[in-house]
C-alpha positions in Angstrom: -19.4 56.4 -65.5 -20.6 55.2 -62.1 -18.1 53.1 -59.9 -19.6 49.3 -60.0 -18.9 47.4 -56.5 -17.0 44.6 -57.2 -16.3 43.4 -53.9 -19.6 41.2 -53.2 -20.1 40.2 -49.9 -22.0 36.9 -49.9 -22.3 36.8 -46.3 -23.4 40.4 -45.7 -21.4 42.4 -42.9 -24.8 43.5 -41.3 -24.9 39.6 -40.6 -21.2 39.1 -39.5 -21.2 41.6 -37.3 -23.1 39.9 -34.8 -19.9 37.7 -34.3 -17.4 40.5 -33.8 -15.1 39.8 -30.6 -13.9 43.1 -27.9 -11.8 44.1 -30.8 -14.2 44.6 -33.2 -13.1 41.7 -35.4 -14.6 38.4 -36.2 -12.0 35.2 -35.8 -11.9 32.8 -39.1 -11.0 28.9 -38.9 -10.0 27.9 -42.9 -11.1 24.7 -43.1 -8.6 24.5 -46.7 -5.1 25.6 -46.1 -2.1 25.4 -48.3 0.4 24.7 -45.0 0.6 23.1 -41.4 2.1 26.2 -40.4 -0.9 28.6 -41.4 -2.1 29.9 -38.6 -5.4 28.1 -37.4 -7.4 30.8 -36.1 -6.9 34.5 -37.9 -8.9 37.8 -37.0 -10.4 40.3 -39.4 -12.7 42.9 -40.3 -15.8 42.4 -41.3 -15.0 44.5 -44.8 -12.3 42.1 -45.5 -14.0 38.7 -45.0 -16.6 36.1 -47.3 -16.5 38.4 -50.4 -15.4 37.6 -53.7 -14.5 39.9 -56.4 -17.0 40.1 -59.4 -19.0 37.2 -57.7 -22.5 38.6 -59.0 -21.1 41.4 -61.6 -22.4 40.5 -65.0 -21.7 42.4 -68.7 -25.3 43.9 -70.0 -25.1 45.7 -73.2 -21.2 46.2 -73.4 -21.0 47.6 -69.7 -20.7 45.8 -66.2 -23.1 45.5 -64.0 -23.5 45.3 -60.5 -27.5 45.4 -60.5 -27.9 41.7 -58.3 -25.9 43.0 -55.8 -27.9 46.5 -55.3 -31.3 44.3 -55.8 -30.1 42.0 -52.9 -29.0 44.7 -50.7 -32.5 46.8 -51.5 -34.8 43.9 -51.1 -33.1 41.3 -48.6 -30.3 42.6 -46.7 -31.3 46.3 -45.7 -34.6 45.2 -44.4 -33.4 42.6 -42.5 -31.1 44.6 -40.1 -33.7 45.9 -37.9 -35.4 42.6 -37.0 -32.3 40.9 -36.6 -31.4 43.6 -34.2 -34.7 42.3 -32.7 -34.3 39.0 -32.9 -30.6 38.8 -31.0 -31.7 41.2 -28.7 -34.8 39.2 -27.7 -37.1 41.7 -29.0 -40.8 40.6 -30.2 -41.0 40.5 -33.3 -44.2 41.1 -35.9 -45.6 39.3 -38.4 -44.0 41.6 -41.2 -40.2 40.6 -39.1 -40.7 37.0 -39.5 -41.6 37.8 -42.9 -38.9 39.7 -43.6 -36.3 37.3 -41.5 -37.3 34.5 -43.6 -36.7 36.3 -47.0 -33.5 36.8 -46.1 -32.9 33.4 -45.1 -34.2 32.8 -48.3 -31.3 35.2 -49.9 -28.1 33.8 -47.7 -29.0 29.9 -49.1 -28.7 30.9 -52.6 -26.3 33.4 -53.0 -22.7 31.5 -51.5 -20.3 30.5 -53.8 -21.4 27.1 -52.6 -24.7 27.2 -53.5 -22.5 28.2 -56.9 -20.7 25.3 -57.4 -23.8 23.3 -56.5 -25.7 24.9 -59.6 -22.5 24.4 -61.7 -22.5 20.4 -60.8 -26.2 20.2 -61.5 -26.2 22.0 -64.7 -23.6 20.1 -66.1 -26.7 17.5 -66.4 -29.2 19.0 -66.8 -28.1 22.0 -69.7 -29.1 19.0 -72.4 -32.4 18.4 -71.5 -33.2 21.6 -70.9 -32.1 23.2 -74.3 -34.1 20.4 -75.9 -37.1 21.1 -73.5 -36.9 24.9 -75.1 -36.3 23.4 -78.6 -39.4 21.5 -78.4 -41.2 24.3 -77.1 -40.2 27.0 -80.1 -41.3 24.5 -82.1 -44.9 24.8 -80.9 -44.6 28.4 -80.4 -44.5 30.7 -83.2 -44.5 34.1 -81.5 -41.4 33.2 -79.3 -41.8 36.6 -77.2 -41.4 34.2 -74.0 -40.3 31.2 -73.8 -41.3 28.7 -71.3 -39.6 26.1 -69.2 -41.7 23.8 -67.4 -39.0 21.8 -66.0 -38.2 19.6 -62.7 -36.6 21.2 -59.2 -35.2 24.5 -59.0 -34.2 25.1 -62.4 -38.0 25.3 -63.7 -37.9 28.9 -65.0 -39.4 31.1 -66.9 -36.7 32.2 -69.5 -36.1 36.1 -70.1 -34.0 38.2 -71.5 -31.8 37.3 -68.4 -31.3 33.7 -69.4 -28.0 33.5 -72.0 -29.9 31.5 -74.8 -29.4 32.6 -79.0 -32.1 30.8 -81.4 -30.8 30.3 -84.7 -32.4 28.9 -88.1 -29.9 26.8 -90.0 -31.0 27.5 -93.6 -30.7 24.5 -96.2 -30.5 25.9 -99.7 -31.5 22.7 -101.2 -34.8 22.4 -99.3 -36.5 24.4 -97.1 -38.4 21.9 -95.1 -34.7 21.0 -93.7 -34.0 23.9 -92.3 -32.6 23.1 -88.7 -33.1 25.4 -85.2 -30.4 25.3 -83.4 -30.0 26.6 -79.7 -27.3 27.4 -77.7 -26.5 28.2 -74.1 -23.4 27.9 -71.5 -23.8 27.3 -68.0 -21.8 29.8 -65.5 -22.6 33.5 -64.0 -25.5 34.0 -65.9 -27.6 30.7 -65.3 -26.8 30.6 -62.1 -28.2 34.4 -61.5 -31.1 33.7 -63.2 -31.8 30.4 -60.8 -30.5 32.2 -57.5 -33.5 35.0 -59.2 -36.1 32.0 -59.6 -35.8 31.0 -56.5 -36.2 34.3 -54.7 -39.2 35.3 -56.7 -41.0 31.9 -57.0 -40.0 29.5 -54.7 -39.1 31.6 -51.5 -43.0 31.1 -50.9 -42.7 27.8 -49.5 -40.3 29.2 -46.5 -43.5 31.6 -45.6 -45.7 28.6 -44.7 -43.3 27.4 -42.1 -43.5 27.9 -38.5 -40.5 29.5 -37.4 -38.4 29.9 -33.9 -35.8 31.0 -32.5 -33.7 29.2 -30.7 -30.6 29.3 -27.9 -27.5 27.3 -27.2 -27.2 25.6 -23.7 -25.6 28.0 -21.1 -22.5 28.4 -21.8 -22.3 27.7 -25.3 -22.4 29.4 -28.0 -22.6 29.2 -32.2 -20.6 30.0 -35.2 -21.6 30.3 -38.4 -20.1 29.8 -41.8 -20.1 30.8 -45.3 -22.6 28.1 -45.9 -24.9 29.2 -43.4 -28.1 27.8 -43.9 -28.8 24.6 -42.8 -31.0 22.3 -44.7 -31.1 19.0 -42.5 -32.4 15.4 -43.5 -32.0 13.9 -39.9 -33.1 10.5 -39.1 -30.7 9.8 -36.2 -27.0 10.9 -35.0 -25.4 8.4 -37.4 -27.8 9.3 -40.6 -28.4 12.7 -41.8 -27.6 14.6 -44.8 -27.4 18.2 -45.7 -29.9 17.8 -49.2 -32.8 18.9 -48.0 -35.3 21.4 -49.2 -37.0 24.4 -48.1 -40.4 22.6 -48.5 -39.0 18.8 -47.5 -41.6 17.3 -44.9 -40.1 16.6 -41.3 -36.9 18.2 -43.0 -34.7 20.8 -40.6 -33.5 24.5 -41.1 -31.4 25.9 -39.0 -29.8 29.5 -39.7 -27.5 31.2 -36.9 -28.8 35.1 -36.4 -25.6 35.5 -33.5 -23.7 33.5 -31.2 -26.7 33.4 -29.0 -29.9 32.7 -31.3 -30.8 30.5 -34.6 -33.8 30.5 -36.7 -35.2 27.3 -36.7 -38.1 24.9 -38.1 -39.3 21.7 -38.5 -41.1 21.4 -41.1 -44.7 20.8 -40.6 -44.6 20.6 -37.0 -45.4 23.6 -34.4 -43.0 26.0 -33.6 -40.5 25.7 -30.5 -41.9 28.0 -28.0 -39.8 31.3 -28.4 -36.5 31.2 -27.0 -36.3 27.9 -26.0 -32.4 26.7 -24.9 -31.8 23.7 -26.4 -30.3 20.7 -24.4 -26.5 20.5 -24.2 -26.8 17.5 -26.5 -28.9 19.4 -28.6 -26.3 22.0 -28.8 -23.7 20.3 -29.4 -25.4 18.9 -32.2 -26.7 21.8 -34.3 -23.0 23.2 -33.6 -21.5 19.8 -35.5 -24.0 20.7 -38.2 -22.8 24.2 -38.7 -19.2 23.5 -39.3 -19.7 20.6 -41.3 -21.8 22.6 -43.7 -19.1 25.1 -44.0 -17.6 25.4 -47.3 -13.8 26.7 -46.5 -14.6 29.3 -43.5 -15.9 29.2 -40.3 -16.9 32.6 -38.4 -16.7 32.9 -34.7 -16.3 35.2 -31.6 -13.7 33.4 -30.0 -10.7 30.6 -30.7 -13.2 27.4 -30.4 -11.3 24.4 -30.3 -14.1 22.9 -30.3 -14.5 23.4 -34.2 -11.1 22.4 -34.8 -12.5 19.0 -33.3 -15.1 19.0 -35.6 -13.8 19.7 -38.9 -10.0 19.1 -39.1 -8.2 21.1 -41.6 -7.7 19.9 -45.2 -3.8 20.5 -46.2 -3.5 20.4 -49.7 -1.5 23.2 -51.8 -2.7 22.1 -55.2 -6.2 22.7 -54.1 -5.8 25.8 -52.5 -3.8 26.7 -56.0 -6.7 25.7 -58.2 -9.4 27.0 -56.5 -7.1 30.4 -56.5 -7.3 30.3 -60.3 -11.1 29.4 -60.6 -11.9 32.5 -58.8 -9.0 34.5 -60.3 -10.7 33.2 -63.6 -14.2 33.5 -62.9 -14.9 37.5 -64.0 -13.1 37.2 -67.1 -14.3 33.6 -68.0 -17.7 34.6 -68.0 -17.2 38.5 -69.2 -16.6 36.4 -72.5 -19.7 34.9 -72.6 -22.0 37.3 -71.8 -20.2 39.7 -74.3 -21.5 37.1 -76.8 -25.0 36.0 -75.7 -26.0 39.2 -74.7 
């Protein structure tokens, strides 16, 4: 039996690398910690950093799975190591590197265990409506071969055998013509793998009709990045922005940090920035308070940057840091269960 990878690196180490310090480590700021006396800044490997066990491992047929994370790999990361190689090394780059740049993009804003949670929290409304939405549709579909969802947002999907759904007939003995259909779903692993999948294959599109940049820090600055690293910006002025925007959203922002020295950016429908442009030190400052706010709990650098302890001071809580322990603890088994019974 072949050795599944359970480790799954949601910010790949072909990315993180371009943040390694002299010793060939990457420093981490936790922006959760259990204690005052934690240290603030830490140094790791790469191998060792913004993985989670099981994250993307599902149970097909009796037998774990790690197929999303060799289909990510194969199709987004691999590709993307030689233009990024370009890219931070000022290289040109073709037509077929942008495209391949922006697909993974595409990959790191929908694969983070944020991007997770987000599903999770929008489910939880939205699981009704769409089981009833399906429910209405196997009612007008006799040869239910494919069922489909023609839904709002993201979660418009085309249902597969990759979507945990069972269709029953609730037979009434007395009379036939009350038979009830009943269907039945759960939200966790599996919906959330088959929206990351959605995305990638439908909606990534959108991202291609962009005019991208790249883009520099002042001299003398530089940028970290997170585990949250792509940056979907509604900006209207210093005092009012939000991080909700889309990959389509007109005037909207997208920022993505390729190394300490160079971001992919656009603004959507406008032209591009010509190529590497150094932004003001205003500038700079900015897009660097937008990276570690969108952080979930860690922030990558190359150096001890005070300047992001400024920015996002650390939350000291040890029940939180304890819960969130158990959720991911919890996770593979949790949803093992279900997709031992709904597939």
């Amino acid at each position: 039996m072949n050795k599944i990878k359970a480790n799954n690196h949601y910010v790949p180490q072909l990315y993180l690398k371009q943040w390694v310090d002299s010793e060939n480590k990457v420093c981490i700021y936790k922006t959760l910690v259990s204690h005052e006396n934690e240290k603030i800044w830490r140094k790791k490997s790469i191998a060792s950093i913004a993985y989670q066990k099981h994250l993307y491992t599902q149970l097909i047929t009796g037998s774990e799975s790690d197929d999303l994370e060799k289909w990510l790999d194969k199709n987004y990361e691999s590709p993307a190591q030689a233009p990024i190689y370009k890219a931070v090394n000022d290289k040109k780059l073709s037509k077929h590197d942008w495209y391949v740049l922006v697909r993974f993009l595409a990959c790191q804003d929908v694969r983070t265990p944020a991007r997770l949670l987000e599903h999770l929290s929008r489910q939880s409304h939205k699981q009704e409506q769409i089981l009833q939405d399906i429910l209405e549709r196997i009612k007008h579909d006799s040869e239910n071969d494919l069922l489909l969802y023609s839904g709002a947002a993201e979660d418009s999907c085309e249902l597969d055998k990759s979507f945990p759904l069972k269709v029953r007939v609730e037979r009434n003995p007395n009379d036939s013509e009350m038979d009830r259909l009943r269907v039945e779903s759960y939200i966790g692993r599996a919906t959330w793998i088959h929206s990351l999948k959605h995305l990638l294959k439908y909606s990534e599109k959108v991202l291609h009709q962009h005019k991208w940049s790249i883009i520099k820090p002042a001299r003398g600055y530089s940028w970290p990045t997170s585990d949250n690293p792509v940056i979907k910006l509604n900006y209207t002025d210093e005092n009012n922005y939000d991080y909700g925007g889309g990959w389509g959203r007109e005037r909207g922002n997208i920022f993505f940090p390729l190394s300490p020295q160079h971001a992919m950016f656009v603004q959507i429908g406008d032209k591009p920035i010509l190529k590497g442009t150094r932004l003001s030190e205003a500038l700079t400052k900015q897009v660097k308070k937008f990276i570690v706010e969108h952080a979930h709990r860690s922030i990558f650098s190359n150096s001890y940057d005070k300047e992001v302890i400024k920015l996002r001071p650390r939350i000291i809580d040890p029940n939180a840091v304890k819960n969130e322990e158990k959720q991911i603890k919890d996770w593979h088994e949790q949803n093992n269960k279900f997709e031992k019974e709904f597939f």
